[in-house]
C-alpha positions in Angstrom: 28.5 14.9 -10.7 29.2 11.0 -11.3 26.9 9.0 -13.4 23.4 7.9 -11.6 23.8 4.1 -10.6 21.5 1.7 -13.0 19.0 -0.2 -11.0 19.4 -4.0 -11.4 16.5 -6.2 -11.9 15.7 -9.1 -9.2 19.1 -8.6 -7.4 17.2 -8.4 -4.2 14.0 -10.5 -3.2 11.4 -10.4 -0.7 12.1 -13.9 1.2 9.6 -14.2 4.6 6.5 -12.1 5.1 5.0 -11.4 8.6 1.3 -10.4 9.8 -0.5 -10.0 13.1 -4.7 -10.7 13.2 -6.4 -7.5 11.9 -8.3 -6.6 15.0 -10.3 -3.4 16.3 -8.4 -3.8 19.8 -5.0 -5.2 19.9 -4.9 -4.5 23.6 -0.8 -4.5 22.8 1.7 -1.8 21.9 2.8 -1.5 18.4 6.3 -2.6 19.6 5.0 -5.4 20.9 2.9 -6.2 17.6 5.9 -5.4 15.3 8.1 -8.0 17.3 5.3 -10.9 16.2 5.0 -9.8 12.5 9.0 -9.7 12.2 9.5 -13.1 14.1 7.4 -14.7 11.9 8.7 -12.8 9.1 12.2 -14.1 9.8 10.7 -17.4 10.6 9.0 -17.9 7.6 12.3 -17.2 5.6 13.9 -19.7 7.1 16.6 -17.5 9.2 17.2 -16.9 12.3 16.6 -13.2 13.7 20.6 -12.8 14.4 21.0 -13.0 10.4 18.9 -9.6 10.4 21.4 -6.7 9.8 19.4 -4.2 9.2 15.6 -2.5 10.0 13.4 -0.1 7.9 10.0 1.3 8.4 7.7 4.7 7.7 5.6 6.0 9.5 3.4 9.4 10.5 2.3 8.7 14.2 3.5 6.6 17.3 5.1 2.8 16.3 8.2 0.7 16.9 11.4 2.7 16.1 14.0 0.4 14.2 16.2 0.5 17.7 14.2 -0.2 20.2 12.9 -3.4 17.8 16.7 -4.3 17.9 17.0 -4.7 21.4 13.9 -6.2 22.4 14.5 -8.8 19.6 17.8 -9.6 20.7 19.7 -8.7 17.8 22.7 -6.8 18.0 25.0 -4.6 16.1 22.4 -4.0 13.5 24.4 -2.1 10.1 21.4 0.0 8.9 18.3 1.2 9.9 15.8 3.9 8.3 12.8 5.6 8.1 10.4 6.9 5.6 8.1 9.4 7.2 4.5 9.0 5.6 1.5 6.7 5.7 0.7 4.4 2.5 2.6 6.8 -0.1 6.2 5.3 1.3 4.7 1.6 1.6 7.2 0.7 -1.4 9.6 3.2 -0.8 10.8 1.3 2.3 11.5 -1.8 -0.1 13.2 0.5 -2.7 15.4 2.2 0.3 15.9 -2.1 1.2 17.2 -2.9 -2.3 19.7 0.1 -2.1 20.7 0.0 1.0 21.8 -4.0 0.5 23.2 -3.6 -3.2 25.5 -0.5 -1.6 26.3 -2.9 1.0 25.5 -1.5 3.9 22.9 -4.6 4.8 22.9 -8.0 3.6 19.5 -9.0 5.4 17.0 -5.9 5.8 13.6 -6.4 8.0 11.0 -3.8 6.6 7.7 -3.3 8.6 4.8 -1.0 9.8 3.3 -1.5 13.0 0.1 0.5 14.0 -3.0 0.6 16.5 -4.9 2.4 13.9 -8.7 1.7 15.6 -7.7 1.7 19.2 -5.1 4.2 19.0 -5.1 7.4 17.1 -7.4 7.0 14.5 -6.4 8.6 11.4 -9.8 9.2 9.7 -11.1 11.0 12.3 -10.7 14.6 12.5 -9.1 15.4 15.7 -6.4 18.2 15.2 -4.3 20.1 13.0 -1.6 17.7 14.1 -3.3 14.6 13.1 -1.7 15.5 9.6 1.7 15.2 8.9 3.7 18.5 9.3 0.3 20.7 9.9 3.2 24.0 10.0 4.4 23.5 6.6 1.5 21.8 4.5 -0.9 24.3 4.1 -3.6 22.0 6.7 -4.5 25.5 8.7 -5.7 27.7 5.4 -7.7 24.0 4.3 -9.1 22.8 7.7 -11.6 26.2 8.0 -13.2 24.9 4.7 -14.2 21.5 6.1 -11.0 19.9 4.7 -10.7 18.0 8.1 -9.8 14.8 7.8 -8.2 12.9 4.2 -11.8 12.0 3.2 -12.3 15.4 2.8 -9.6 15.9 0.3 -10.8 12.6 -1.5 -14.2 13.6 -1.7 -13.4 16.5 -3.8 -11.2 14.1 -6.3 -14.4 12.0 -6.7 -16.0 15.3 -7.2 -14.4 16.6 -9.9 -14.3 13.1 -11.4 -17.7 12.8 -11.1 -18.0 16.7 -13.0 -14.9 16.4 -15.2 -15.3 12.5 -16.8 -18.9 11.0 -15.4 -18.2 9.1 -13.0 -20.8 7.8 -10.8 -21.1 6.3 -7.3 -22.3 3.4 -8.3 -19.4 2.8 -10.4 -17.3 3.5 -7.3 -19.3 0.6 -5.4 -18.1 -2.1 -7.8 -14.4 -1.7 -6.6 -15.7 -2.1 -3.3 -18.3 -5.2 -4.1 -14.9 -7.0 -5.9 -12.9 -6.4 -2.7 -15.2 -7.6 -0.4 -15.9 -10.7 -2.8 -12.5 -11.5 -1.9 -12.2 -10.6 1.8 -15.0 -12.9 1.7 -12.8 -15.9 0.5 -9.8 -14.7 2.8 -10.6 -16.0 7.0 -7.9 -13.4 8.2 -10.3 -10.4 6.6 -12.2 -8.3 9.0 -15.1 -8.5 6.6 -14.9 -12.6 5.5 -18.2 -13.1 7.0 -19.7 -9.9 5.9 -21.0 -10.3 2.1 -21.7 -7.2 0.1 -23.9 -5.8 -2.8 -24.0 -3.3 -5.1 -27.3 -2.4 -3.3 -26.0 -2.1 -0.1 -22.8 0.0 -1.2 -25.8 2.6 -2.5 -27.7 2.4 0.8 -24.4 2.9 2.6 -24.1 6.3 4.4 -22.8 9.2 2.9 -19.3 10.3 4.7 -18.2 13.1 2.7 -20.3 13.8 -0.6 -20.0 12.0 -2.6 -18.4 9.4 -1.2 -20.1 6.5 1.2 -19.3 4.8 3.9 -18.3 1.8 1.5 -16.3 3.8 -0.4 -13.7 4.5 2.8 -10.8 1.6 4.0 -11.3 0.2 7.5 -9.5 1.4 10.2 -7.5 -1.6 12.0 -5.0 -2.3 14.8 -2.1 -4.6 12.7 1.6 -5.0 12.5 3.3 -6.4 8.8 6.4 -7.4 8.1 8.9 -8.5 4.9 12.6 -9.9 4.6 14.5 -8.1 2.0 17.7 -9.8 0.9 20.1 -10.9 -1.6 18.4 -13.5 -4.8 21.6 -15.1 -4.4 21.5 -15.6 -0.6 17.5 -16.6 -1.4 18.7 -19.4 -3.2 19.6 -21.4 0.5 16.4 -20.5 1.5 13.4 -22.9 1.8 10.2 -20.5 0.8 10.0 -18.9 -2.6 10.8 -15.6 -2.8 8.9 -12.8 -4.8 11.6 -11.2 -7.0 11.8 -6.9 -7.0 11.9 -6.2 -10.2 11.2 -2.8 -9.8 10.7 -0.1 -7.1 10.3 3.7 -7.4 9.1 6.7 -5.8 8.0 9.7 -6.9 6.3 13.2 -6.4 3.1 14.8 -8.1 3.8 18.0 -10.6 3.3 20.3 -7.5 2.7 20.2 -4.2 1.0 23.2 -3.0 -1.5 21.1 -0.6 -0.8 18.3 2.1 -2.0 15.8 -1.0 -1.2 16.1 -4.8 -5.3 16.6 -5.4 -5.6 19.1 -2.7 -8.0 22.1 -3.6 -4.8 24.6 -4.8 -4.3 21.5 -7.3 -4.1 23.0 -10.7 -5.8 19.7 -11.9 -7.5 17.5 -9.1 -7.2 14.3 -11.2 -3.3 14.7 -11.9 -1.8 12.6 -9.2 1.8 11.5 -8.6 1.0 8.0 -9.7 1.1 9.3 -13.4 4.6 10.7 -13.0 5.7 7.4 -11.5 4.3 4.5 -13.6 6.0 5.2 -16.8 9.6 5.0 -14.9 8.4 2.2 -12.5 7.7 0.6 -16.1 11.0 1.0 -17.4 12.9 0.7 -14.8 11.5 -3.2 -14.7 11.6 -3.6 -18.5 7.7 -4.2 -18.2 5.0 -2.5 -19.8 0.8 -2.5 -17.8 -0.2 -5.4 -20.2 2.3 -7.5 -18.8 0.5 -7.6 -15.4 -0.9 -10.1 -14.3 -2.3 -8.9 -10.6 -2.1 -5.5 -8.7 -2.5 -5.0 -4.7 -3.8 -0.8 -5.7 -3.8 1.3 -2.3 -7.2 1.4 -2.1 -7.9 4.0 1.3 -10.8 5.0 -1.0 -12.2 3.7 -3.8 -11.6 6.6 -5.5 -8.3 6.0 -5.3 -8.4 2.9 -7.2 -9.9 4.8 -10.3 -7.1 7.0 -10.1 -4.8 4.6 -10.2 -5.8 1.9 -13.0 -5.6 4.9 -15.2 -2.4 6.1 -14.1 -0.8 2.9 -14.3 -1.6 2.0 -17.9 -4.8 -0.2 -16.9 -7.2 1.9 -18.9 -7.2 5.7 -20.4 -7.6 9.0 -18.5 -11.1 9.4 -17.4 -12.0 5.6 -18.6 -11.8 4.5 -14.7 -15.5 4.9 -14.1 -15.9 3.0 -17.1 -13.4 0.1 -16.3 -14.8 -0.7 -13.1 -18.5 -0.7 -13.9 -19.7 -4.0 -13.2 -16.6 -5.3 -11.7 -15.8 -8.2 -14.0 -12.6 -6.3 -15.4 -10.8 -5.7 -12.0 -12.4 -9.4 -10.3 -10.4 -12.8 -11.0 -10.9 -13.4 -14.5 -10.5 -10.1 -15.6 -8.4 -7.4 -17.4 -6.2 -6.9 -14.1 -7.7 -8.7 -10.3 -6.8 -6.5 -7.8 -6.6 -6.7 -4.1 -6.7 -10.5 -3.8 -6.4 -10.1 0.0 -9.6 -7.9 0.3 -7.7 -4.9 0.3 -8.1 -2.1 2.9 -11.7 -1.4 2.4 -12.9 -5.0 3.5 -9.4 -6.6 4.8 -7.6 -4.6 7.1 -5.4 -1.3 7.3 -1.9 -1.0 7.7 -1.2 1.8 5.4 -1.1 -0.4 2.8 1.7 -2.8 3.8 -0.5 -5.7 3.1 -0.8 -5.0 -0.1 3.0 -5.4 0.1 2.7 -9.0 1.8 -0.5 -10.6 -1.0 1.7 -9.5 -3.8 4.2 -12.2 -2.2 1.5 -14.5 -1.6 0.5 -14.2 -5.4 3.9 -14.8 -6.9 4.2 -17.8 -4.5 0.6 -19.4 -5.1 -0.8 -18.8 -2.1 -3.2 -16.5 -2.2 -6.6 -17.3 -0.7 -7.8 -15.8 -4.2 -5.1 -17.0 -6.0 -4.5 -16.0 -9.7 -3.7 -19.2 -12.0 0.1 -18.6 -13.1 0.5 -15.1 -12.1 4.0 -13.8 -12.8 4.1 -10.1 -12.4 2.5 -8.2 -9.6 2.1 -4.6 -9.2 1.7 -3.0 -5.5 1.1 0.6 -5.3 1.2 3.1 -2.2 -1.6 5.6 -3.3 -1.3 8.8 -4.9 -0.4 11.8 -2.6 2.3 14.7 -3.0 4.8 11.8 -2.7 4.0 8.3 -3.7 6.0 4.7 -4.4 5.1 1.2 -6.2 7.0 -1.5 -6.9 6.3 -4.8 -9.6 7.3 -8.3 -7.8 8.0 -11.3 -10.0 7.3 -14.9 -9.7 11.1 -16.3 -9.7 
């Protein structure tokens, strides 16, 4: 076997970024919502859609298919196209697959995007089916769904669980992730929640969904097409926006996957995720340790998953989430780590976490409607299932 090529810091960049309105009815395809999000993409990049080369997205249910997005956007003899098939575990694997495929040279000029009717269409936090989980044959879904493990809040609600057992945790400490977030989807006009203010008090009132977590605790679920431009820091350097440089991107798997997600019940440990496996190499693959971040978009379909995740990435010690969050001044602007400028999913909008991907540009360009004061390093993350990817962006 030949040696394992060396990834190379800030080679590539993210130049344009892309969005549609987060709505409950779109009333349009997602081919026709991905074709906004990548013109504007493009647009914003200062290109012109015939310098695209190349297409990459992920996805787990119906959306645009790289070819078809060729076509109707008039682009011909496209050199690359992909896909990563998942939800918000492959947001940043679709950048990292970007980066390689343009520094192998398949690509100079790579389009990556996810384009879903995720309110008006199928509706992934309902439980429909067996099929409204990914590979339903092979996963292990049919020995979990007889057990009430019917949609992912299900699964979640047993991580909280067995936080809430193993370390303390309470819900109450799980409302101040979602009080923080909405403090800033509050600030943000394209939030589905900016006119909707929240308090601890009414996170507690909230509903329960699946003990023990609350209606508060769970993302919204939103028709929305995003969009990025990954090219070349060199080529970046004609361009007129500032880029956010990649200085890292990884993906990774949890230490088995006997379940459809890494903290299913045949989980050996429910709080081991695939986010602990990937942050030290994410880490050192961008010469960057977790003090060094300034800002973090975390994947935050529950709020559980946030906890999860600041102690996985280096944010705070195993089983000191609970602790961290309490009160919300560490994770608000100000604080140890702000995260989710934008609102995130559970008060801005859901597009399996590609947003994240698009206010981590925003904050390395200064243009965040929450914007952190001379924020140089940005962490986005995509969750914590079997499979799971982040990246760090840097201010250039």
């Amino acid at each position: 076997m030949g040696a394992k090529a060396a990834w190379v810091p800030g080679s590539c960049v993210i130049a344009g970024i892309g969005e549609t309105a987060f709505t409950r009815d779109s009333g349009r395809s997602e081919l026709s919502l991905a074709t906004q999000a990548i013109t504007s993409a493009v647009r914003d990049a200062g290109l012109n859609l015939q310098d695209v080369d190349g297409f990459i997205s992920y996805r787990f249910d119906k959306t645009a298919w790289p070819g078809f997005l060729a076509l109707n956007l008039g682009i011909q003899n496209i050199t690359y196209w992909g896909e990563s098939n998942g939800g918000g575990n492959a947001t940043c694997a679709t950048v990292a697959q970007a980066v390689a495929a343009i520094n192998a040279g398949l690509a100079r000029t790579i389009v990556v995007y996810r384009s879903m009717n995720g309110y008006s269409g199928r509706r992934l936090g309902q439980a429909l089916n067996p099929e409204v989980w990914v590979g339903a044959d092979e996963n292990n879904e049919e020995y979990a769904m007889p057990f009430g493990l019917l949609a992912p809040v299900n699964v979640y609600a047993l991580q909280a669980a067995e936080y809430m057992r193993r370390y303390g945790l309470t819900s109450e400490q799980l409302g101040w992730i979602a009080v923080v977030t909405r403090k800033r989807a509050n600030e943000n006009p394209a939030a589905l929640m900016h006119d909707r203010p929240m308090s601890i008090d009414d996170h507690q009132a909230s509903r329960m969904i699946s003990t023990p977590l609350r209606m508060l605790d769970c993302c919204l679920e939103t028709d929305n097409a995003s969009a990025i431009v990954v090219t070349t820091a060199e080529r970046a350097r004609d361009l007129p926006s500032r880029p956010a440089v990649i200085l890292g991107a990884a993906m990774g798997s949890a230490s088995s996957s006997h379940g459809p997600i890494s903290y299913a019940p045949l989980e050996p440990n429910m709080t081991d995720t695939a986010s602990d496996w990937l942050a030290p190499r994410l880490y050192a693959q961008a010469g960057v340790k977790a003090s060094d971040i300034d800002v973090a978009q975390i994947y935050d379909s529950f709020t559980i998953a946030v906890v999860a995740q600041l102690e996985a990435y280096g944010f705070c010690g195993k089983g000191e989430g609970g602790s961290f969050v309490e009160g919300g001044k560490r994770i608000d602007l100000g604080g140890d780590i702000p995260i989710n400028t934008f609102g995130g999913q559970l008060s801005a909008g859901y597009v399996n976490g590609f947003s994240g991907v698009t206010e981590g540009v925003r904050q390395m360009r200064g243009t965040s409607t929450a914007q952190l004061p001379g924020a140089e390093l940005c962490l986005v993350t995509g969750g914590m299932s079997t499979t799971t990817s982040a990246m760090i962006l840097a201010r250039p």
